[in-house]
C-alpha positions as CSV (number, residue, x, y, z in Angstrom):
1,X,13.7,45.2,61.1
2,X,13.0,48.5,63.8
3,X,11.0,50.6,61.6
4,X,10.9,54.0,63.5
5,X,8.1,54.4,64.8
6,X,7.6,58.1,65.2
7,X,4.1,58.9,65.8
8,X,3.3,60.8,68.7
9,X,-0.5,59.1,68.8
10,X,-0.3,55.5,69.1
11,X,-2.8,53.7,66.2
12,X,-4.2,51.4,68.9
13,X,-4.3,51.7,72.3
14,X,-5.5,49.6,75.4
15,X,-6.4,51.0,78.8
16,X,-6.8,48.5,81.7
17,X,-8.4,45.7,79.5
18,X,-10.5,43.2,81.2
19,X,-12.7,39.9,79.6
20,X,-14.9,37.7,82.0
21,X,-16.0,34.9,80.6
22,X,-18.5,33.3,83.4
23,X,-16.4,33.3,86.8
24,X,-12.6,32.8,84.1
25,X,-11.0,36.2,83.6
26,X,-8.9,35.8,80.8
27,X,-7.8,39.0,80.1
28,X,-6.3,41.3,83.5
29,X,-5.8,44.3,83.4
30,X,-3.5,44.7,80.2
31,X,-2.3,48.6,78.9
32,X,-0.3,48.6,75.8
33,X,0.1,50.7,72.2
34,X,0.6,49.5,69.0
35,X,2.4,52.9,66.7
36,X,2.0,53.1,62.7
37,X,4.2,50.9,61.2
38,X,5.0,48.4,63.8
39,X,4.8,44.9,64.2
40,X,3.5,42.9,67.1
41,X,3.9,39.1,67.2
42,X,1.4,37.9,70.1
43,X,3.1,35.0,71.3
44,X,2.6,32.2,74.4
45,X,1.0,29.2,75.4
46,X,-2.3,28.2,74.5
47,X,-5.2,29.2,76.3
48,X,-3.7,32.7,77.3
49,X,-5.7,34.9,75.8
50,X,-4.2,35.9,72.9
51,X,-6.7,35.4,70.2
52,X,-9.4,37.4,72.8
53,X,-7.2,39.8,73.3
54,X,-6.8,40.1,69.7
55,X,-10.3,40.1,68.9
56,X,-11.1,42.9,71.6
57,X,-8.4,45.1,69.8
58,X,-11.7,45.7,66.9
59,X,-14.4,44.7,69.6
60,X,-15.1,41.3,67.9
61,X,-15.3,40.6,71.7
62,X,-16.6,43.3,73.7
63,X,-14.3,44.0,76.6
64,X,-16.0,43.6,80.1
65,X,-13.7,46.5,81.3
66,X,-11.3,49.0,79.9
67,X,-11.1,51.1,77.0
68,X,-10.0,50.5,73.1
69,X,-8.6,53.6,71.4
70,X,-8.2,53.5,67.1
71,X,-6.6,56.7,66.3
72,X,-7.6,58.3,69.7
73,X,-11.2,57.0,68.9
74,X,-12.7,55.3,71.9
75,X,-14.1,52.1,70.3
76,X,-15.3,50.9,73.3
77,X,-17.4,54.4,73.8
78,X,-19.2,53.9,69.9
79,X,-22.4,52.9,69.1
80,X,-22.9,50.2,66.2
81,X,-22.6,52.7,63.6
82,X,-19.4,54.2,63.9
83,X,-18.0,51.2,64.9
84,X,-18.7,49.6,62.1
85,X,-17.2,52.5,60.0
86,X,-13.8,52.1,62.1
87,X,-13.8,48.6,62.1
88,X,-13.1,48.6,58.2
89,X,-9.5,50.5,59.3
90,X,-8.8,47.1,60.8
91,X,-8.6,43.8,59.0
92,X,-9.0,40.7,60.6
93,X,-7.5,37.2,59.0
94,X,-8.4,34.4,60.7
95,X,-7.2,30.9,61.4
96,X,-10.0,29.6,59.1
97,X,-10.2,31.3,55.7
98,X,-14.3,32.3,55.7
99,X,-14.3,32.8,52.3
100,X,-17.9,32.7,50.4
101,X,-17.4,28.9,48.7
102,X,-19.8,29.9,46.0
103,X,-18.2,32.8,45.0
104,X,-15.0,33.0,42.7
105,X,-11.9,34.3,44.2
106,X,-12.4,37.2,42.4
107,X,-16.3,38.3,43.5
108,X,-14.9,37.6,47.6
109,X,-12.5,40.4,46.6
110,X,-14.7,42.8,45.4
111,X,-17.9,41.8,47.4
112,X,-17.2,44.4,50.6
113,X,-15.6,46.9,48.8
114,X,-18.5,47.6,46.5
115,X,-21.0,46.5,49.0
116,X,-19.5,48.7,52.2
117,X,-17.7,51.0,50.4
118,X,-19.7,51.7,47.5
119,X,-16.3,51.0,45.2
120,X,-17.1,51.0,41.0
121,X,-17.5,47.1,40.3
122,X,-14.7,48.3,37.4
123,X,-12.4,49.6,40.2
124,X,-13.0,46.7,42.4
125,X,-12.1,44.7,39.5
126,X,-8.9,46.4,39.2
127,X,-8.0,46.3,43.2
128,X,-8.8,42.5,43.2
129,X,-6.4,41.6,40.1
130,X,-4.1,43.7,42.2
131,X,-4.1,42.2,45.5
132,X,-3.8,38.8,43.9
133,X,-0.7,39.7,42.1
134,X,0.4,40.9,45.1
135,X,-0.1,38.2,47.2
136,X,1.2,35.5,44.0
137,X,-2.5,34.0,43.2
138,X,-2.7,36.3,39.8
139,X,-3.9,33.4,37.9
140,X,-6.2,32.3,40.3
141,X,-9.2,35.1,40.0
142,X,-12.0,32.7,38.3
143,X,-11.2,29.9,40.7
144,X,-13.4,28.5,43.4
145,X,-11.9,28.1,47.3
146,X,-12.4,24.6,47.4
147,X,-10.2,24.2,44.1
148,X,-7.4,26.2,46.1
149,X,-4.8,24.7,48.9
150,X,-5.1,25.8,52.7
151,X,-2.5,28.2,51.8
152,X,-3.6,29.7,48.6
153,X,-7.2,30.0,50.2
154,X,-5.2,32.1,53.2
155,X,-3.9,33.8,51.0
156,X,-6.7,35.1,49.2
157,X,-8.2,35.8,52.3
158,X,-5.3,38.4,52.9
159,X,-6.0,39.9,49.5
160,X,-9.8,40.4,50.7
161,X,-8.9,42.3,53.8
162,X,-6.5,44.4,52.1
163,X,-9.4,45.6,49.4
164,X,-10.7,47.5,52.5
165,X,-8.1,49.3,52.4
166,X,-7.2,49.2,56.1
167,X,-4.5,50.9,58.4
168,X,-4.0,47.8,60.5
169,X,-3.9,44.4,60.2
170,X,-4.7,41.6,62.6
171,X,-3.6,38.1,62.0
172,X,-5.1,35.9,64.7
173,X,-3.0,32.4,64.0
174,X,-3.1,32.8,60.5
175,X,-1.0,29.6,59.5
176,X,-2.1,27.3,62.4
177,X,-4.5,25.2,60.0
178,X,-2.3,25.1,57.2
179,X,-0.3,21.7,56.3
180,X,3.8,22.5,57.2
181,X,4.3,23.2,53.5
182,X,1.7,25.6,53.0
183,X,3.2,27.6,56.1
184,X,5.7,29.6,54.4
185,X,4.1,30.9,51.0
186,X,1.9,32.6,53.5
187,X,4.2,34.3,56.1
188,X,5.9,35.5,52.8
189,X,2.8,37.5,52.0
190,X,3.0,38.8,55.5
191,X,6.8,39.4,55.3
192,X,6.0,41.6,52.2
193,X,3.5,43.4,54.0
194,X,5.5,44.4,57.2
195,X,8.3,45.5,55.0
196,X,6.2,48.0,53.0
197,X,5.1,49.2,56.3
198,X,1.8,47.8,57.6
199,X,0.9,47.9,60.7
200,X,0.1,44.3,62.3
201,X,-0.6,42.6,65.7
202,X,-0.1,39.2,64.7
203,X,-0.9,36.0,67.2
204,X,1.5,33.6,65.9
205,X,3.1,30.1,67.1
206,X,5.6,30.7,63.9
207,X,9.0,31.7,65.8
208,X,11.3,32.2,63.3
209,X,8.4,34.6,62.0
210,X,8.4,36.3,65.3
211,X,12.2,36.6,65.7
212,X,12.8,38.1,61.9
213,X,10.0,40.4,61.3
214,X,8.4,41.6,64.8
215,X,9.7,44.8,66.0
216,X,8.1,44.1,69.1
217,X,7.2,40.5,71.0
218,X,4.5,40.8,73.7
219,X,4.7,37.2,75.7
220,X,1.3,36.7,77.0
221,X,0.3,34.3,79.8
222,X,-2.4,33.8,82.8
223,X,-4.3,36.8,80.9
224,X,-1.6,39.2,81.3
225,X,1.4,40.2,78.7
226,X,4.5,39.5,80.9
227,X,7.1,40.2,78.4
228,X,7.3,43.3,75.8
229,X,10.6,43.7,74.1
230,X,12.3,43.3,70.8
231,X,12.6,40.2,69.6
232,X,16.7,40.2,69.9
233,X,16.5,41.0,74.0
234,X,13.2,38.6,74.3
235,X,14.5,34.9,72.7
236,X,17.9,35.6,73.9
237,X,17.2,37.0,77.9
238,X,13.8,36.0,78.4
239,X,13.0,37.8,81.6
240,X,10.2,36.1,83.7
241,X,10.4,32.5,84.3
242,X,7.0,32.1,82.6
243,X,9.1,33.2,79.5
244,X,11.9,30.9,80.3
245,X,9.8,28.2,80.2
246,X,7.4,28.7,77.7
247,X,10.9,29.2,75.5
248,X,12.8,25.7,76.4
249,X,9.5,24.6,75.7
250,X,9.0,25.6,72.3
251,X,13.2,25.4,71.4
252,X,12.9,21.7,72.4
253,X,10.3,20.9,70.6
């Protein structure tokens, strides 16, 4: 799938990213742009900063040097305030669901858009029947998360960041807790997604995800992103030996 990607601003940027944790730098000096309607899959071996660098895309993690741009915004530049306000453009799913376990799947739909946004609870309603359709779990609005599988609870968890509303979503390993055959109903949902054009930086050990839907692969390792190409050039000439490797590695296995 290359959407075009014809946007002359990039949605996200990163200038010369840094994160120091203690005396371990894990992120080095990285510069790249993410344009509307792309899709990144974050990919390499563990420990190489992916899910930092991920979480320094909406400041989760504050960068120790470099700038964040959202729409030519500097993020990094904001006070708490604004942030916040830009930081709804962005939603964040994470390896583990964090849905409220007291609250139906229907009230952790509508909770932040009538709390943040100031939504209608009647309109929140509506979004939040929506969403589940959209993401299969129609039926499943009055039930409770721990009554749900690993991959229907991910699955809601889509649905709630989508009922912000965002322009960009970030996956951080979003199927990496899930039992094998709970892996697919959600990379489906995420399939859906890229095809009606969202735009997602996704950190993802899922391959065959990568290699179908990505229009772009960004091979990250010893903090820095070695590798950006599509995903036809990157699994079939990996460039770097780092790629090589980390590729017979994975193929192997």
């Amino acid at each position: 799938m290359n959407k075009e990607t014809g946007a002359q601003q990039p949605v996200i940027a990163v200038k010369h990213l840094k994160k120091i944790f203690g005396e371990n730098e894990v992120l080095k000096d990285i510069n790249e742009e993410v344009y509307d309607g792309q899709v990144i899959c974050l990919i390499g071996p563990s420990g190489a900063g992916k899910s930092t660098f991920l979480r320094c895309l909406n400041l989760l993690d504050k960068p120790s040097a470099g700038q964040v741009f959202f729409e030519g915004d500097e993020l990094t530049a904001l006070d708490d305030q604004h942030l916040d306000q830009l930081r709804q453009q962005m939603g964040m799913v994470f390896q583990s669901f964090n849905l409220f376990p007291h609250k139906n799947v229907l009230e952790n739909l509508k909770l932040a858009p009538m709390k943040v946004k100031g939504t209608s609870e009647q309109e929140a309603t509506q979004l939040a029947n929506k969403l589940l359709k959209q993401v299969g779990l129609a039926d499943k609005a009055e039930a409770f998360p721990d009554n749900l599988s690993g991959g229907q609870q991910q699955r809601v968890a889509i649905a709630r960041a989508l009922a912000m509303n965002p322009k960009v979503m970030l996956f951080d390993e979003p199927t990496s807790a899930l039992d094998p055959e709970m892996v697919g109903e959600v990379l489906k949902v995420m399939q859906d997604l890229a095809t009606a054009g969202m735009t997602m930086v996704v950190v993802t050990h899922e391959m065959g995800f990568a290699k179908n839907v990505a229009d772009q692969v960004w091979f990250m390792a010893d903090g820095y992103i070695q590798e950006s190409n599509t995903p036809q050039e990157f699994f079939a000439h990996p460039k770097t030996a780092r790629a090589q490797d980390f590729l017979s590695k994975i193929l192997e296995a």
